[in-house]
MARNUVEX-164062 format. One line per field, with one value per residue: x, y, z of N, C-alpha, C in turn; residue number from 1; residue in one letter; chain. Coordinates in nm, 3 decimals, decimal comma, always signed. Layout:
BEGIN
n_x: (X  ...)
n_y: (Y  ...)
n_z: (Z  ...)
ca_x: (X  ...)
ca_y: (Y  ...)
ca_z: (Z  ...)
c_x: (X  ...)
c_y: (Y  ...)
c_z: (Z  ...)
num: (NUM  ...)
residuo: (A  ...)
cadena: (A  ...)
This chain:
BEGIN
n_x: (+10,344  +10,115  +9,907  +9,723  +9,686  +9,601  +9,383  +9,148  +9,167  +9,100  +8,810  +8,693  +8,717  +8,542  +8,304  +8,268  +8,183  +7,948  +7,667  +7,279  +7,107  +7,285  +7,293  +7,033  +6,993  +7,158  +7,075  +6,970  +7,041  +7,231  +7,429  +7,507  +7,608  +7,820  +7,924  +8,003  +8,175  +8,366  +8,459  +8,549  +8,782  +8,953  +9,010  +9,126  +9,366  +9,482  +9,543  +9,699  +9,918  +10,000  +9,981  +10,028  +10,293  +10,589  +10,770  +11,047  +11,357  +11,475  +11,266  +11,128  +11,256  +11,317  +11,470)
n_y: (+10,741  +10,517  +10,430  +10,249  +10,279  +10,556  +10,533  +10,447  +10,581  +10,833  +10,781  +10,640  +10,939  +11,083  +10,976  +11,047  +11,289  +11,293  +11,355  +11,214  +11,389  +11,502  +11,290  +11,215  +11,444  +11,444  +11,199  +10,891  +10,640  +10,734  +10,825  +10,559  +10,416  +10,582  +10,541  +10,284  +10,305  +10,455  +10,220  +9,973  +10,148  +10,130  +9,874  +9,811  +9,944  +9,857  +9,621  +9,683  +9,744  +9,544  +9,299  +9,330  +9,284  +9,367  +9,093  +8,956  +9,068  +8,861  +8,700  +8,842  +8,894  +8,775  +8,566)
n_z: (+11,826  +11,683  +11,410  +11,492  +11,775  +11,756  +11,590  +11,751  +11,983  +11,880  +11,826  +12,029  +12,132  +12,005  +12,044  +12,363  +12,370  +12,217  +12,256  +12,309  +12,213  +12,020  +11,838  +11,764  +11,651  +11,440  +11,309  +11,392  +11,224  +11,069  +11,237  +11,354  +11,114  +11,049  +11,285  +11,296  +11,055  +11,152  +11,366  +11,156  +11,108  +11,271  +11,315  +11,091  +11,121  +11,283  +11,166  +10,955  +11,129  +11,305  +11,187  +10,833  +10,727  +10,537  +10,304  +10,385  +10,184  +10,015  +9,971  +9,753  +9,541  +9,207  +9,009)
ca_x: (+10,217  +10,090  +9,756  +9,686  +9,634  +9,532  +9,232  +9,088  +9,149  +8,950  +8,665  +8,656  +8,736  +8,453  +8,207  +8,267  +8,158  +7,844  +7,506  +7,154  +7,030  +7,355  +7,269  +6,889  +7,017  +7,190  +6,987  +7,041  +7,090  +7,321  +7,543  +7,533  +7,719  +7,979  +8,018  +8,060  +8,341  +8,502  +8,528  +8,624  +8,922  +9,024  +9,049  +9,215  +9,453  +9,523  +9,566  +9,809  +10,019  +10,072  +9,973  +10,118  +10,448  +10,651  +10,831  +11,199  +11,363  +11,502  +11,159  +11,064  +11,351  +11,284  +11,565)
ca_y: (+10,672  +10,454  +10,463  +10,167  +10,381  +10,701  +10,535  +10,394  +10,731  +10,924  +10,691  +10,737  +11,103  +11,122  +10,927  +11,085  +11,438  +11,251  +11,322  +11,215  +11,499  +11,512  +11,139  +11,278  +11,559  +11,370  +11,069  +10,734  +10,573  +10,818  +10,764  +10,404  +10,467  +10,667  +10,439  +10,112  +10,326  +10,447  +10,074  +9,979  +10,221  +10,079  +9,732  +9,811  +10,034  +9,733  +9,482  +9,744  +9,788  +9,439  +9,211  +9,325  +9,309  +9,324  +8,967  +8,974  +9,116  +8,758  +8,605  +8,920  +8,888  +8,695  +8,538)
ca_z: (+11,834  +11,532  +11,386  +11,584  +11,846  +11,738  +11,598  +11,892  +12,055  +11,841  +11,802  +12,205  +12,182  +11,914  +12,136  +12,486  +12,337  +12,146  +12,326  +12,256  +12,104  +11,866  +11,754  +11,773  +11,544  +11,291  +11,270  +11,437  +11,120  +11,038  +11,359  +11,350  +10,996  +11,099  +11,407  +11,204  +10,977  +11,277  +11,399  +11,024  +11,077  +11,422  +11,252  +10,961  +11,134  +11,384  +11,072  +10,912  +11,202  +11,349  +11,062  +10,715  +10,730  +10,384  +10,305  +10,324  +10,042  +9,956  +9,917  +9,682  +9,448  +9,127  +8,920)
c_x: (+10,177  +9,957  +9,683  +9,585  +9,557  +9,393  +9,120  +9,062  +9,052  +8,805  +8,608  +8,669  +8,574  +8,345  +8,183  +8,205  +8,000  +7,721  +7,385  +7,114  +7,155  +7,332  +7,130  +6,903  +7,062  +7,112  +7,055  +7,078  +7,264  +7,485  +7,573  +7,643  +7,854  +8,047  +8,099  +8,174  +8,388  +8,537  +8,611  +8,742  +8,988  +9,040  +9,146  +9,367  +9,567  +9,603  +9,676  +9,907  +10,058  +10,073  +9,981  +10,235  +10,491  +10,736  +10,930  +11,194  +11,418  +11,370  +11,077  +11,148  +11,350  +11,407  +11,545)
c_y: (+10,627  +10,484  +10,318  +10,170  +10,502  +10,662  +10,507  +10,512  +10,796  +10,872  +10,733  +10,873  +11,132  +11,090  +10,956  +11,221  +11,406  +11,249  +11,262  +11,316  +11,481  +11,374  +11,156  +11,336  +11,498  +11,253  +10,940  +10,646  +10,608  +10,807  +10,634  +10,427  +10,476  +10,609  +10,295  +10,195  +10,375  +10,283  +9,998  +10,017  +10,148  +9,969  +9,705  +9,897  +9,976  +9,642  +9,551  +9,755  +9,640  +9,296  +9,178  +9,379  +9,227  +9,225  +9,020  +9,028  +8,982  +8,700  +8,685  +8,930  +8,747  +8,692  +8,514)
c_z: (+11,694  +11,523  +11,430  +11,726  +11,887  +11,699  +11,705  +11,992  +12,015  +11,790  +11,923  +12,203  +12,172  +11,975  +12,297  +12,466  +12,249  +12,301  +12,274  +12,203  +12,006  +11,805  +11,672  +11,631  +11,395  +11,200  +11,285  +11,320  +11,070  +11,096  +11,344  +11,217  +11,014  +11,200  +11,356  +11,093  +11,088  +11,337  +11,310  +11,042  +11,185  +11,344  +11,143  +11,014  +11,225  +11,296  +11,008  +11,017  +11,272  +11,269  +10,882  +10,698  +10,567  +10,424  +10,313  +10,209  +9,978  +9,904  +9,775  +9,535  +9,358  +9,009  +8,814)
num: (1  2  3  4  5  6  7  8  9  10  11  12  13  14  15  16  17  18  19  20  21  22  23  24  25  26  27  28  29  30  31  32  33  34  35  36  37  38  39  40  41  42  43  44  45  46  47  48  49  50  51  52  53  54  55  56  57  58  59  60  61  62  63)
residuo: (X  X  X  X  X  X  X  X  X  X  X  X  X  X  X  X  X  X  X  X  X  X  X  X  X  X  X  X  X  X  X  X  X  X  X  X  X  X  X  X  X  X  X  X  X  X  X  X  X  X  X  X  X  X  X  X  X  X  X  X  X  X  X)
cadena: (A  A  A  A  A  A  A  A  A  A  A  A  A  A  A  A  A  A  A  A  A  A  A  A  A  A  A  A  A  A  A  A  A  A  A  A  A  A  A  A  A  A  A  A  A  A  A  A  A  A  A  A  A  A  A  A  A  A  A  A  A  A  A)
């Protein structure tokens, strides 16, 4: 499994176990936060795994 995956998982893991009072508790600001870097990670974890791919090694090799 890549981290493609895994993040997306535990964003949902992390949010199926999240009640109102624990949002309550922490502070909605607070959550929102932590929700927008868990989405952050899902995106970046997406963009690392199917959209930076290293060049050939011909195009990297300088004469």
């Amino acid at each position: 499994m890549n981290s493609a995956e895994q993040e997306p998982g535990r964003l949902v893991s992390e949010l199926d176990y999240t009640d109102a009072s624990t949002v309550v508790g922490r502070g909605v600001h607070e959550f929102i936060d932590e929700l927008q870097d868990g989405v952050s990670k899902v995106g970046d974890a997406i963009t690392a795994t199917f959209f930076r791919h290293a060049p050939p090694s011909s195009l990297t090799e300088v004469s």
